[in-house]
C-alpha positions in Angstrom: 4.0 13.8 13.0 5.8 11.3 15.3 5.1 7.7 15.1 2.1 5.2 15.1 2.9 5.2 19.2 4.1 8.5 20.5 2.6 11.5 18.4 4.6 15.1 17.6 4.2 17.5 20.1 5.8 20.5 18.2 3.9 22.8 17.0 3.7 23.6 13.4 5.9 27.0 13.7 8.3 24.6 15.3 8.3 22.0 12.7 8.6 24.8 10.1 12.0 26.4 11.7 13.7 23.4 12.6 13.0 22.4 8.5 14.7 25.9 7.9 17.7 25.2 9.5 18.9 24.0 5.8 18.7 26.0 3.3 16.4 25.6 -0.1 19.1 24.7 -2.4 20.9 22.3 0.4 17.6 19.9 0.9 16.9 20.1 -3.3 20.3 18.4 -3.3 18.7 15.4 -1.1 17.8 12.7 -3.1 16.4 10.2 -0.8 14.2 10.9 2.2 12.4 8.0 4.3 10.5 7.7 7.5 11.8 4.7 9.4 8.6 3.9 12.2 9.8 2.2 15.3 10.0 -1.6 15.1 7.9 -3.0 18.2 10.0 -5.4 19.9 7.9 -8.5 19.2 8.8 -7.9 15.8 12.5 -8.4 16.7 12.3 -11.6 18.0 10.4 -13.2 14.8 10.8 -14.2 11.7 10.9 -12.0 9.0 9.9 -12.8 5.2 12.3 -9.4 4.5 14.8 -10.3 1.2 18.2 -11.4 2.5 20.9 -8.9 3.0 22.5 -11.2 0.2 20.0 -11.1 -1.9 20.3 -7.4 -1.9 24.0 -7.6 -2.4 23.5 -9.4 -5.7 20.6 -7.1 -6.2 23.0 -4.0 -5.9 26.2 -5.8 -7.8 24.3 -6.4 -11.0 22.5 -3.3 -11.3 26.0 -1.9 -11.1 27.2 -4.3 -13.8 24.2 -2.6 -15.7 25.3 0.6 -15.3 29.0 -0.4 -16.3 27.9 -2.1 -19.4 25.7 0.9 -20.3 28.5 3.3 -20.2 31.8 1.1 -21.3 34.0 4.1 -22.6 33.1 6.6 -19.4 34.9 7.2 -16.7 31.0 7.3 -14.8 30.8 4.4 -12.8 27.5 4.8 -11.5 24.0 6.7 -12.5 24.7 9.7 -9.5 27.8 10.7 -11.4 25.6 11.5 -14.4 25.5 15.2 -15.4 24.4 17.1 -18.1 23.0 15.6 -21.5 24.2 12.5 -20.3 21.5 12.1 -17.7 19.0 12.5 -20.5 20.6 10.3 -22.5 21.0 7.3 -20.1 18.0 7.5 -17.5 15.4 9.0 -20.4 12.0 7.3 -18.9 9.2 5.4 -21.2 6.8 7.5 -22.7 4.8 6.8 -19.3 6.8 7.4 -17.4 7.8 11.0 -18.8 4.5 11.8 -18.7 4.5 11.5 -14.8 7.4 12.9 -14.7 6.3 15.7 -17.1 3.0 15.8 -14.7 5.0 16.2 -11.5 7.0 19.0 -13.0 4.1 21.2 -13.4 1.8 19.8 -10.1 5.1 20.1 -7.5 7.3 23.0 -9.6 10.0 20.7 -9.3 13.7 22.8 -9.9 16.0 21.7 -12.7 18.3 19.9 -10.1 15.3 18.1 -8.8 14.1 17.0 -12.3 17.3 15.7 -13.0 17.9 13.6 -9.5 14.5 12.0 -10.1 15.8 10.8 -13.4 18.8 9.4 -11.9 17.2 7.6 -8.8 14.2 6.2 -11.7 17.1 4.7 -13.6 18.6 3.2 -10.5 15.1 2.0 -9.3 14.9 0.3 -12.7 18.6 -1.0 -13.1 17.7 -2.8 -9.2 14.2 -4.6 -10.7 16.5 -5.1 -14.0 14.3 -3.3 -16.4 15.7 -1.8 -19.3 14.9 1.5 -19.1 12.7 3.7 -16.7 9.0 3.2 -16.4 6.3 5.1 -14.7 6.6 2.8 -11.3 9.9 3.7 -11.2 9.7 7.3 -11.9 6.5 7.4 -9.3 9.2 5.7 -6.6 11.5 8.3 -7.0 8.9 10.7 -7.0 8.1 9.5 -3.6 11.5 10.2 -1.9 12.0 13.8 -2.2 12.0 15.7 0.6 10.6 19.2 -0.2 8.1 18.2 -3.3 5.7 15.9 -1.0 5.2 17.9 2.1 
């Protein structure tokens, strides 16, 4: 695949193995994949309307402050500890956006594991645009960063 500038030149069978260096359950256990292009270096020297690595910061601090306040009595500080039922409970998606998630299940076989790791990034997604509970955009996001399910 490459980049926009210098293409791939392995060949599919190489692509394939190298992927196979890791085993199946190992990359269902990666929750985030993204492909970073190449800046071009006249981009370095400008300005950038990117949010402020502060205003991330604050971003990141209150959806933790979400997550506390969701869960006072646990000792779970944040939504990747989640296990079980309590995944369920506290990341359950709106009715749209369990019906992509429902969708994606059947269209990408998605494991247990997987299912439940989408439901945690969703409710992170939504606890960093401060929305109350899971909706389809979020749900679609985390959809979007798994590894295995979109190739």
């Amino acid at each position: 695949q490459g980049d926009a500038v210098r293409a791939c030149r392995c060949t599919p069978v190489e692509v394939e193995r190298y992927r196979g260096r890791l085993s199946g359950p190992l990359r269902d256990r990666i929750d985030l994949v993204l492909e970073v292009p190449a800046v071009p270096p006249q981009a370095l020297a400008g300005e950038d309307d990117a949010e402020s690595s502060e205003a991330i910061r604050l971003r990141v601090l209150a959806a933790r402050e979400r997550q506390d306040e969701r869960r006072p009595e646990s000792a779970v500080r944040v939504n990747a500890e989640l296990h079980g039922r309590s995944v369920w409970r506290f990341c359950r998606p709106d009715a749209a956006g369990r019906r992509l998630l429902d969708a994606a299940v059947r269209r990408l076989g998605l494991s247990a594991r997987a299912y439940h790791r989408v439901l945690k990034v969703a409710r992170t997604i939504a606890d960093l645009a401060g929305a109350a509970m899971p909706g389809a955009d979020h749900v679609a996001e985390a959809l979007q960063y798994r590894v295995e399910d979109r190739r």
